[in-house]
N, C-alpha and C positions, 0 to 999 in steps of 0.2 A: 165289499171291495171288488173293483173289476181288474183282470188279466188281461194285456193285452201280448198279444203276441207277433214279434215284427218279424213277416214271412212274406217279402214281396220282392225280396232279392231273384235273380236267376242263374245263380250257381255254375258261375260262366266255366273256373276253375276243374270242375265236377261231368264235363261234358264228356262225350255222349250219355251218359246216365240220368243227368238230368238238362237236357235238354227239350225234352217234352214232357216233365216228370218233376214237382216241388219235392226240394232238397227235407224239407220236414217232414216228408210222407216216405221217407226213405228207413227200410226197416235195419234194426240195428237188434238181433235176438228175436223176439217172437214179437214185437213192436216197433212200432215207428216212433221215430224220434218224438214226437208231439206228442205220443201216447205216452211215453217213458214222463217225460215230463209233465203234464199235466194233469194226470194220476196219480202223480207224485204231490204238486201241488193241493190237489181235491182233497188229499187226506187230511188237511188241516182243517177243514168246512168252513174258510176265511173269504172264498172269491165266489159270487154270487152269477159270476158272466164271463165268459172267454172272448176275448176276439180279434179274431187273425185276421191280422191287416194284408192281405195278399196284393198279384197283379191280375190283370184282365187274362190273361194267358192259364194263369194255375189256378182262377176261382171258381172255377166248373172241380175241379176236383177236390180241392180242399171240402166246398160243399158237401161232393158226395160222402167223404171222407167224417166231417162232421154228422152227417142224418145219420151215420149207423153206430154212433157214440152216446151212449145217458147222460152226458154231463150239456149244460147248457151252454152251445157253442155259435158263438156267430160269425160271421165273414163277410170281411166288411172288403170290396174291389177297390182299389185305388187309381184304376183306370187306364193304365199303365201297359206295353204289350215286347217290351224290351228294355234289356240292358241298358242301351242309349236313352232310352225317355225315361227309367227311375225316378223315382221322385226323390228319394233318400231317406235316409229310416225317420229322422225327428221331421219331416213334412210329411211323413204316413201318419208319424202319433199326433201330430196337427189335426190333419185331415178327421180321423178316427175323435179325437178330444170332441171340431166343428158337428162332427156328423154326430156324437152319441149326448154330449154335453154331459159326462158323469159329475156327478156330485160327491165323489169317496173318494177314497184312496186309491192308488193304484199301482199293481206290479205287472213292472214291463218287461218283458224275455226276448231274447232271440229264439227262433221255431227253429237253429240247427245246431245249439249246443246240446251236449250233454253233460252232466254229474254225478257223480258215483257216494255221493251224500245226497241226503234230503234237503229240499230248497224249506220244509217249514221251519227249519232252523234258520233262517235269513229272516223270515215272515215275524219271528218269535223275536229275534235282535232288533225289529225296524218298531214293532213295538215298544220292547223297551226303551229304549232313543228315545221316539216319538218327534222323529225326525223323518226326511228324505234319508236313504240307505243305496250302500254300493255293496260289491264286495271287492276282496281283493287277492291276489297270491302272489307269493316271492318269485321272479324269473332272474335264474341269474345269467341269460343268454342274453347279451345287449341287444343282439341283431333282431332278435325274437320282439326285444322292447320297443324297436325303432318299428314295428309292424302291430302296435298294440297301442291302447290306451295308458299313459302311464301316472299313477295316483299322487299325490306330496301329502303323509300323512302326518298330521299333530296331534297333539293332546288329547289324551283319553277316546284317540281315533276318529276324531275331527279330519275329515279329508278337507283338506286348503287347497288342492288343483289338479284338475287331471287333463294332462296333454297328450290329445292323439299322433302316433306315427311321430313323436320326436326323434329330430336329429341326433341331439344331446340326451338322454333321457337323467331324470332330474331325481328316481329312484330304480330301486326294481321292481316295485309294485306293479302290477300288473290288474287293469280291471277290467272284467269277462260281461257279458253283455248280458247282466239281472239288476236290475233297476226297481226301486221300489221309492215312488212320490208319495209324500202328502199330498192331501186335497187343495192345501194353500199353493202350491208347486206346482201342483199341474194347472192352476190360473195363470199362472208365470210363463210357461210355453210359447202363448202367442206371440210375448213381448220378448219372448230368449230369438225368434226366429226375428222378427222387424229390429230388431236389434244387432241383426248380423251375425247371428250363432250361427256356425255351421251342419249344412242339413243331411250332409250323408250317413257319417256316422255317429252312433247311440251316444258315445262319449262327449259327442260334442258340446250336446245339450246340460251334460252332466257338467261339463268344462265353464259355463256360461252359469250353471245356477249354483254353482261356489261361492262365483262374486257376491250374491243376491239370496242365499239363503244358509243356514245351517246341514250340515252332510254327517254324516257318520260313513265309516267304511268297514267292513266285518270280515277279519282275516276268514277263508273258507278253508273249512274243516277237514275238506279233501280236495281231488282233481276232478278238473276238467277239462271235456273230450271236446276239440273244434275240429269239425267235420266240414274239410278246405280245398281235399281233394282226394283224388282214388286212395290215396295210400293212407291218408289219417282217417280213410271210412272203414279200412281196410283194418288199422289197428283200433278202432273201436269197439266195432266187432268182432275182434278176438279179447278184447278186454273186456267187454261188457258180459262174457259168457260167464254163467254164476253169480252173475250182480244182481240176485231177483228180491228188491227191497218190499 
């Protein structure tokens, strides 16, 4: 199975701090966010290759960032050198799919959340399914939802839709940006974008392959940290102290 990890954002929000400086290289406790998490991930001995989709701006450092890591890490430039020219995250995992052409499964992350549970528990539920997988968590903040992806769960947790940044939102499910494809699914990508899926954000593509495939979605077992701007980095790292899993 390959990792991919969508970190080509520029953390406009988070400025001056990361302004000249990837938001997933930003330390939370005695690691970096990527470290916390992919660490985390490695301990299941499930992903065979990492690979952080960055921009032309931050892939000089993720690089360096990678060579002093044992785990097998690639970085892959998207070419990209601002905010205004992003590509959007599901035209990164495009790009990433054209350039690497994997043939397995694959779990897709964002490089700037965090969790204060283990992600092999997700790893272990997409399994059992044997299914594409989401997860999910109850938000009972509307406004919180109108700024989120939000889930319509059925039967034996069958996810039937998930709509980005609704108006209305259509539950309180709330789904955080871990993604796990089958191999049959991630063939489907190219045709979810020529198709008019939307390419910013992660959910969108998740939104598109409802229509068109079987989902499961696995309520998460604990919280989690979105690190958005000064002050949610702020309370990360005070929450994250003593969380050494």
């Amino acid at each position: 199975m390959k990792c991919m990890i969508l970190a080509a954002g520029y953390a406009t929000r988070l400025y001056p701090l990361t302004e000249n400086f990837p938001k997933p290289l930003l330390k939370v406790g005695n690691k970096t966010i990527l470290d916390w998490l992919l660490e985390d991930i490695d301990s299941a001995k499930t992903v065979d290759e990492y690979i952080v989709i960055t921009n032309h701006k931050f892939a000089g450092q993720f690089r360096a960032w990678a060579s002093a890591r044992p785990l097998p890490i690639r970085v892959l430039d998207d070419g990209t050198e601002s905010n205004e020219t992003r590509l959007g995250a599901v035209c990164d995992l495009l790009l990433a799919i054209d350039s690497l052409q994997p043939k397995d499964d694959l779990l897709v992350i964002a490089g700037d959340n965090l969790l204060d549970f283990s992600l092999t528990s997700f790893l272990d539920y997409a399994k059992q399914k044997n299914t594409s997988c989401t997860m999910r968590y109850w938000e009972a903040d509307e406004n919180r939802l109108r700024k989120s992806g939000v889930s319509v769960i059925g039967k034996d947790e069958v996810l039937l839709a998930l709509e980005e940044k609704p108006d209305v939102p259509k539950s309180h499910w709330c789904t955080p940006p871990f993604y796990y494809y089958k191999a049959a699914d991630v063939r489907r990508i190219k045709d979810a974008v020529a198709d008019g899926c939307g390419t910013d954000a992660p959910g969108s593509l998740v939104a598109w392959m409802c229509a068109h495939s079987v989902l499961h979605s696995m309520e998460m077992p604990g919280k989690r940290y979105d690190i958005g701007s000064p002050e949610s980095y702020a309370a990360v790292q005070k929450a994250y102290k003593g969380i050494i899993r």
